[in-house]
C-alpha positions as YAML, in Angstrom:
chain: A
units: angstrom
residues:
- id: 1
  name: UNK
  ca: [27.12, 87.55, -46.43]
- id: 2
  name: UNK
  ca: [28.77, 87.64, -43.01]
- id: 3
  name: UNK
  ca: [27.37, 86.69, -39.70]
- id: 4
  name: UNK
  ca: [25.96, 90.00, -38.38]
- id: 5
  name: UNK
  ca: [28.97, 91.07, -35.88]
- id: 6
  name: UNK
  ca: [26.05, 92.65, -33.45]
- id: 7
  name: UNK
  ca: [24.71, 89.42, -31.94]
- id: 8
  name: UNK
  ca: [28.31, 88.99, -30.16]
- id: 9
  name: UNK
  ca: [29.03, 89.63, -26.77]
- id: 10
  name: UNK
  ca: [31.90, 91.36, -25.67]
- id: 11
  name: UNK
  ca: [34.98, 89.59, -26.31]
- id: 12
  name: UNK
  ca: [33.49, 86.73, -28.83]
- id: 13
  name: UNK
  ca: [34.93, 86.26, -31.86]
- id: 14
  name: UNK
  ca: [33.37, 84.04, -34.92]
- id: 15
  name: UNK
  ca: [35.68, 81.04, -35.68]
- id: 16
  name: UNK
  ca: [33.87, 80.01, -38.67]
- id: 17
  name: UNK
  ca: [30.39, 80.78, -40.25]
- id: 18
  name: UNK
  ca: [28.59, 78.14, -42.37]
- id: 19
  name: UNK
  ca: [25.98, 77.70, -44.67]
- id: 20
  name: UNK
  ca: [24.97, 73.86, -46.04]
- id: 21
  name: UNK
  ca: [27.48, 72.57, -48.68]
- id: 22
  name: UNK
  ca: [26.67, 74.38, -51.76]
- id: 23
  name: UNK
  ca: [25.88, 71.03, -53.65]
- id: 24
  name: UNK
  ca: [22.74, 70.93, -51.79]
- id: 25
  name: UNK
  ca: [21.27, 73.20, -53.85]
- id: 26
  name: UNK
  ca: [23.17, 72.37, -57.35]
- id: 27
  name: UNK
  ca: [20.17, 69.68, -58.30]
- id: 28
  name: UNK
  ca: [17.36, 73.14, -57.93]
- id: 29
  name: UNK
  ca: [19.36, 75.28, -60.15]
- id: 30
  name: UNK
  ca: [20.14, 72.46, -62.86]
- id: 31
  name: UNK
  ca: [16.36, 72.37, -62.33]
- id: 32
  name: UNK
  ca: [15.78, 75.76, -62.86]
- id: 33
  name: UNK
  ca: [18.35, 76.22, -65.81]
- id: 34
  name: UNK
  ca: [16.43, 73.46, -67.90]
- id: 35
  name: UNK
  ca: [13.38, 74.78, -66.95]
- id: 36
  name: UNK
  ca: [13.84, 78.42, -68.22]
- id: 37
  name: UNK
  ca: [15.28, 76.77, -71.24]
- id: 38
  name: UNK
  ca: [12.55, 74.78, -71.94]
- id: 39
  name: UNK
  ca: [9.76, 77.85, -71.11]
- id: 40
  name: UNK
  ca: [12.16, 80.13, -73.95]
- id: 41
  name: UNK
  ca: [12.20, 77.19, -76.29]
- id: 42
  name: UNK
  ca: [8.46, 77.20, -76.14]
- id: 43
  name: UNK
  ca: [8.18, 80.37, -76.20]
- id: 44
  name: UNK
  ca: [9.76, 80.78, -79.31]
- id: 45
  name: UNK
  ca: [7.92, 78.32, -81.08]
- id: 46
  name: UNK
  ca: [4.15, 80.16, -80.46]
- id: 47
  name: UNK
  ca: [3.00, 81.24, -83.29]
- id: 48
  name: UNK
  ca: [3.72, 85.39, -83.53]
- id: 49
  name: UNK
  ca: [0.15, 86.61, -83.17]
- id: 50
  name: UNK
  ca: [-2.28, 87.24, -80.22]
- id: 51
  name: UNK
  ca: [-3.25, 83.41, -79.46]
- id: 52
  name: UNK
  ca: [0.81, 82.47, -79.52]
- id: 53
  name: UNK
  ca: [1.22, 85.50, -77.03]
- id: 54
  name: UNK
  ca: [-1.32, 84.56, -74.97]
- id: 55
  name: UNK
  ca: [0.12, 80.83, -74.83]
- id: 56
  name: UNK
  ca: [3.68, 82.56, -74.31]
- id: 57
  name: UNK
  ca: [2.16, 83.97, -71.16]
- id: 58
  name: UNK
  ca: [0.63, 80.77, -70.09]
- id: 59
  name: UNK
  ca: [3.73, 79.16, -70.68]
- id: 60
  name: UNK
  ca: [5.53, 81.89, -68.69]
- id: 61
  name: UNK
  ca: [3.23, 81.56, -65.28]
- id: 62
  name: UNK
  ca: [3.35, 77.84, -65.48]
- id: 63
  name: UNK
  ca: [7.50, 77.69, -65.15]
- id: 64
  name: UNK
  ca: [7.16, 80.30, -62.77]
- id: 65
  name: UNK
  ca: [4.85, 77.84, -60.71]
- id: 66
  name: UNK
  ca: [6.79, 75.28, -60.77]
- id: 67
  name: UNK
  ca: [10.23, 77.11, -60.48]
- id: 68
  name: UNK
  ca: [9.01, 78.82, -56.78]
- id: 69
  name: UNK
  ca: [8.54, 75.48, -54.82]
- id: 70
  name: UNK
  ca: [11.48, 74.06, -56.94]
- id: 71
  name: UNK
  ca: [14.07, 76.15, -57.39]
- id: 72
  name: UNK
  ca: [13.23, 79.77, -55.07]
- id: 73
  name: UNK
  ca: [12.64, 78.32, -52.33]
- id: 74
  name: UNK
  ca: [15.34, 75.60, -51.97]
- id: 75
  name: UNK
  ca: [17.42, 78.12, -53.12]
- id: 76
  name: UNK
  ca: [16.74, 80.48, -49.85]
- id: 77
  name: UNK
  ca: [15.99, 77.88, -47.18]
- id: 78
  name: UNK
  ca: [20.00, 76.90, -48.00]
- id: 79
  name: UNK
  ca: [20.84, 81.03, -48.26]
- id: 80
  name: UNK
  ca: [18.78, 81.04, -44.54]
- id: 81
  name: UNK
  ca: [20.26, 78.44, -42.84]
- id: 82
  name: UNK
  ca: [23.35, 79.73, -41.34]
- id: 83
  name: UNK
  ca: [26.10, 77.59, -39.08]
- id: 84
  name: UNK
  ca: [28.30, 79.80, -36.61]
- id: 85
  name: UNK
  ca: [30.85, 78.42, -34.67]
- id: 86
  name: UNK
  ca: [31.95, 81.43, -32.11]
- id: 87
  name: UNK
  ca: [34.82, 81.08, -29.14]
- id: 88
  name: UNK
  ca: [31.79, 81.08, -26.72]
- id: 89
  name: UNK
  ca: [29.31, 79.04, -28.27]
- id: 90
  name: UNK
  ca: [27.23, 77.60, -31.82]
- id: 91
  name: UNK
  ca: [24.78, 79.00, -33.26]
- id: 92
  name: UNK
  ca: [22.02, 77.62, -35.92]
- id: 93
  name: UNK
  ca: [20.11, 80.37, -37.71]
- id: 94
  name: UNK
  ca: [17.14, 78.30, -39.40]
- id: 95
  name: UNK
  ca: [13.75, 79.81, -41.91]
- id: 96
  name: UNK
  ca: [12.93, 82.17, -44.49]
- id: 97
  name: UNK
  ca: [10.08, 83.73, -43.26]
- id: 98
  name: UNK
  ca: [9.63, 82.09, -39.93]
- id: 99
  name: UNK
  ca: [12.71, 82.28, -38.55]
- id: 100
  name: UNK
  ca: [14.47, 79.57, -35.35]
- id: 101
  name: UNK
  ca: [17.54, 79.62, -33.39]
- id: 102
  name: UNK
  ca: [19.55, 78.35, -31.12]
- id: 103
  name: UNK
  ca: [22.60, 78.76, -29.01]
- id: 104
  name: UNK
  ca: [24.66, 75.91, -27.51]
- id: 105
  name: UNK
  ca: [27.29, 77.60, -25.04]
- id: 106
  name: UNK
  ca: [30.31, 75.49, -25.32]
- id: 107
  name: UNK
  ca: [30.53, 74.51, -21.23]
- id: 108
  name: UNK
  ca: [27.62, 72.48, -21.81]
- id: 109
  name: UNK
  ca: [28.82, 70.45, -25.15]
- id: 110
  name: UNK
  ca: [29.26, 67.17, -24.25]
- id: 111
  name: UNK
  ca: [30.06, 65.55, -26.91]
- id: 112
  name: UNK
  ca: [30.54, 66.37, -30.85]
- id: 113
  name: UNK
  ca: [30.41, 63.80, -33.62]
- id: 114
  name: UNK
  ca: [30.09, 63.57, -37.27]
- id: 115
  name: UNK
  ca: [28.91, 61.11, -39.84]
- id: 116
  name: UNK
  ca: [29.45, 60.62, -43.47]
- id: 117
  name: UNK
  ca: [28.09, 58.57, -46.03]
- id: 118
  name: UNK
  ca: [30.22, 57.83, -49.25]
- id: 119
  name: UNK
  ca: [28.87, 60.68, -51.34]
- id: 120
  name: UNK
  ca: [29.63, 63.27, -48.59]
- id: 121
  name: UNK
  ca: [33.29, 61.77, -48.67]
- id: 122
  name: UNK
  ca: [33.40, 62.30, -52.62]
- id: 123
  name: UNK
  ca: [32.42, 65.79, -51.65]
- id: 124
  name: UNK
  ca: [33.80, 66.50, -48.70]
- id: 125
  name: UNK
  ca: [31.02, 67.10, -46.68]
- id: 126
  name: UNK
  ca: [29.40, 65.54, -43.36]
- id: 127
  name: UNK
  ca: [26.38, 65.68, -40.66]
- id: 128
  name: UNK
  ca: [27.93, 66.73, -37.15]
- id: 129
  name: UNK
  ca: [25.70, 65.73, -34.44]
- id: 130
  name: UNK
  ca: [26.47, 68.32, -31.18]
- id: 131
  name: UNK
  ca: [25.36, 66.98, -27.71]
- id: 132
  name: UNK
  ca: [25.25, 69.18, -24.63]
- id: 133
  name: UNK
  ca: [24.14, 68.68, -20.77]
- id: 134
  name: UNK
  ca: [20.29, 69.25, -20.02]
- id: 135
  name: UNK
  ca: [17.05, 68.79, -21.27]
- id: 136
  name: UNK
  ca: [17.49, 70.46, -24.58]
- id: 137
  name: UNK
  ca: [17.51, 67.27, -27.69]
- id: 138
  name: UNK
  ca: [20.95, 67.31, -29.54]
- id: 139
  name: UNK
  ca: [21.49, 69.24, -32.37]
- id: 140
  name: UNK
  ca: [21.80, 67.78, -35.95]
- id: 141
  name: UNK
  ca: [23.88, 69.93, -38.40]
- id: 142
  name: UNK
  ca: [23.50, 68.14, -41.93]
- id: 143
  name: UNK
  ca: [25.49, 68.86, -45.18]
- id: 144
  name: UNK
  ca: [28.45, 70.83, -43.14]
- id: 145
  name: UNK
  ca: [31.39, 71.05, -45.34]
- id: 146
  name: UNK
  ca: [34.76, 69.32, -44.09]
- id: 147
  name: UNK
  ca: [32.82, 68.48, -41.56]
- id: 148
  name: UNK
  ca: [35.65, 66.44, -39.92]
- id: 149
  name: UNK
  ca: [37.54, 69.59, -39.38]
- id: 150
  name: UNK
  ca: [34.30, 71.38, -37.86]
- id: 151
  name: UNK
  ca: [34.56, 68.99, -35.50]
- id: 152
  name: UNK
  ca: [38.10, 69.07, -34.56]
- id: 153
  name: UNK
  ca: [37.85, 72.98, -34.40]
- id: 154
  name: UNK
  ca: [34.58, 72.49, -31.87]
- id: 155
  name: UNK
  ca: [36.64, 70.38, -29.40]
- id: 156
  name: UNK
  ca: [39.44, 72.88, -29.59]
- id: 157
  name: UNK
  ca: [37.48, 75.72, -28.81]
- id: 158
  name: UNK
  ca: [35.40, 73.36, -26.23]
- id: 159
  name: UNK
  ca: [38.99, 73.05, -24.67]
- id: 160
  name: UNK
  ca: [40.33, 76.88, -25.01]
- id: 161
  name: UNK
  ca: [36.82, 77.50, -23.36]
- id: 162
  name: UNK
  ca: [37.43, 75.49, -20.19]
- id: 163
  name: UNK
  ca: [41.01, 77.01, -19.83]
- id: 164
  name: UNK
  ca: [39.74, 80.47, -19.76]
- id: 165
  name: UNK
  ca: [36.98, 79.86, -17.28]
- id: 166
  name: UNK
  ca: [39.33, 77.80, -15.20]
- id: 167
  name: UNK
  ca: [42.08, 80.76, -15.19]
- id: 168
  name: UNK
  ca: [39.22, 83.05, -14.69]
- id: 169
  name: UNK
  ca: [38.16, 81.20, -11.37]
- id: 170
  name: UNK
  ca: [41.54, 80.92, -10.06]
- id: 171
  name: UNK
  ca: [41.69, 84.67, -10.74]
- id: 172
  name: UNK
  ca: [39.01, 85.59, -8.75]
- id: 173
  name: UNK
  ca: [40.09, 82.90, -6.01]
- id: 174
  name: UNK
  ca: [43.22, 84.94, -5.86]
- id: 175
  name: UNK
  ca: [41.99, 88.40, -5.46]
- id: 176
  name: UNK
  ca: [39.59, 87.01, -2.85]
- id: 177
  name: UNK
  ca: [42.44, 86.24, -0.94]
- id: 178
  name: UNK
  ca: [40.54, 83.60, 1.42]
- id: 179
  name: UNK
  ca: [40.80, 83.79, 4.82]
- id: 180
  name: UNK
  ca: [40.02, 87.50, 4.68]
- id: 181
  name: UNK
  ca: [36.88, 89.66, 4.71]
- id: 182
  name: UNK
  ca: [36.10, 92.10, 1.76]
- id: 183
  name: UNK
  ca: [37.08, 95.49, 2.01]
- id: 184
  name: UNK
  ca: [33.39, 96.37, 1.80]
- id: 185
  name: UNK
  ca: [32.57, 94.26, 4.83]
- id: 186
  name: UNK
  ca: [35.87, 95.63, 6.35]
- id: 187
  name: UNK
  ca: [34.57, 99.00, 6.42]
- id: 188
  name: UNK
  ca: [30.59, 98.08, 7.40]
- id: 189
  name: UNK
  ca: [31.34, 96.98, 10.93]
- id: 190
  name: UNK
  ca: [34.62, 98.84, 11.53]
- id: 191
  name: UNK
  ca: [36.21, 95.54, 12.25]
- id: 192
  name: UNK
  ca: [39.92, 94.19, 10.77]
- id: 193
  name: UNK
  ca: [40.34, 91.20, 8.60]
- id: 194
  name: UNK
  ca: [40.02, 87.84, 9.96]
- id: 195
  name: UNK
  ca: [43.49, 86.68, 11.62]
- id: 196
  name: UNK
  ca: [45.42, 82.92, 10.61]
- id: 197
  name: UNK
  ca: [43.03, 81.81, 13.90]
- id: 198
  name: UNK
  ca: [40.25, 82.22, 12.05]
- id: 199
  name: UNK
  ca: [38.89, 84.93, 14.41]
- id: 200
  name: UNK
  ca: [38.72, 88.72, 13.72]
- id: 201
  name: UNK
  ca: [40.27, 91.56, 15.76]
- id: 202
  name: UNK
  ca: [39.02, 95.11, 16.18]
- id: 203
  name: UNK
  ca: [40.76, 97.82, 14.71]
- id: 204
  name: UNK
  ca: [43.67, 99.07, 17.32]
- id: 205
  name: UNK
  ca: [41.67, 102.63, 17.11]
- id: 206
  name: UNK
  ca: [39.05, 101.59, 17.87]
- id: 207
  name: UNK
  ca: [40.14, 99.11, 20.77]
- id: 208
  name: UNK
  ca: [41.60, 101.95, 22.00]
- id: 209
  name: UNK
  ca: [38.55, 103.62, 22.87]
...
C-alpha cells in the first residue's frame, strides 16, 4: 500500500516510500508457521469425543495467545511503520493504534549517515541516522533497505532542494526590481518610483498642479 497522495503539498512528489526490510519480520512468521503446525498436529491427535474437543479448543486459544504478541503484532508494527522520502522533506509514520510522526523539511538536514553491521551487508540493509538544525533529537531510521542508496538519494534531493529555493529567491529579487517602489506603494501616495539618486520624484501631473 502506497503513501496516501493527500498529505502532499502542492508540487511534492514521493521519491521513495519505505517500510523496514522485510526480513525483520521473517523470524515472527517462521514463528507463527511452526506454531499453527504444532496447534493442528495436536489437534489431531485429541481423542474424537467431547474431552478431545474440549482440549482441541484449549489448544486452539493457547496458540492464539501466544501467536498475538508474537507473530500479529510484529507483523503490523513493521506493516505501520512507514519511511517516505518526498522532494520537500521525510517523513516517519510510526504505531498501530497510537499512531507518531514526523516531518524533517530538507533545508534543515544537516547531515545524513548510515551504518551497517555485517548481517545488514549480507542483506542489504542499513540504519540511516538523519540530522537537521534545531532543537528537535536526530532521527534514527533502522532496518532501511539499500540503505546506502537512501542516503545518496537524500543528499541529492537535499541539493535539488537548495537549487530551487535559491532560483526561487533570485526570482523574486528580480521582479522586485530593487531600487524601485511597488506598484502598490506607487499608487498609495501618488508618487513615481525612486530615481538612480535614491530619491523619488512626483508624478509630472501632478507637479504640474
Amino acid at each position: 500500500m502506497g503513501f496516501p497522495e493527500n498529505v502532499l503539498a502542492q508540487g511534492e512528489r514521493v521519491e521513495r516510500s519505505i517500510h523496514p526490510h522485510w526480513l525483520t519480520v521473517a523470524g515472527p512468521v517462521l514463528f507463527g508457521l511452526v506454531l499453527a503446525a504444532g496447534a493442528g498436529l495436536a489437534v489431531v491427535a485429541t481423542p474424537d469425543d467431547s474431552r478431545g474437543d474440549l482440549l482441541q479448543w484449549v489448544l486452539v486459544a493457547v496458540a492464539v495467545l501466544i501467536a498475538v504478541p508474537a507473530v500479529v503484532v510484529p507483523f503490523l508494527r513493521w506493516r505501520t511503520t512507514h519511511y517516505v522520502v518526498t522532494s520537500h522533506r521525510v517523513m516517519v509514520r510510526r504505531g498501530i493504534l497510537r499512531k507518531s510522526g514526523k516531518d524533517i523539511t530538507l533545508s534543515k538536514i544537516t547531515d545524513v549517515s548510515f551504518e551497517q553491521s555485517l548481517v545488514d551487508r549480507i542483506i542489504n540493509s542499513g540504519s540511516l541516522r538523519i540530522e537537521s538544525a534545531g532543537d528537535s533529537p536526530d532521527e534514527q531510521l533502522r532496518n532501511i533497505p539499500h540503505s546506502n542508496h537512501v542516503q545518496q538519494l537524500i543528499n541529492r534531493l537535499i541539493d535539488e532542494d537548495d537549487t530551487r529555493r535559491r532560483l526561487v529567491a533570485q526570482g523574486r529579487a528580480a521582479h522586485g526590481r530593487p531600487g524601485y517602489e511597488t506598484a502598490e506603494e506607487d499608487d498609495a501616495d501618488g508618487r513615481m518610483p525612486l530615481g538612480s539618486d535614491g530619491r523619488r520624484r512626483d508624478r509630472p501631473e501632478l507637479a504640474e498642479e
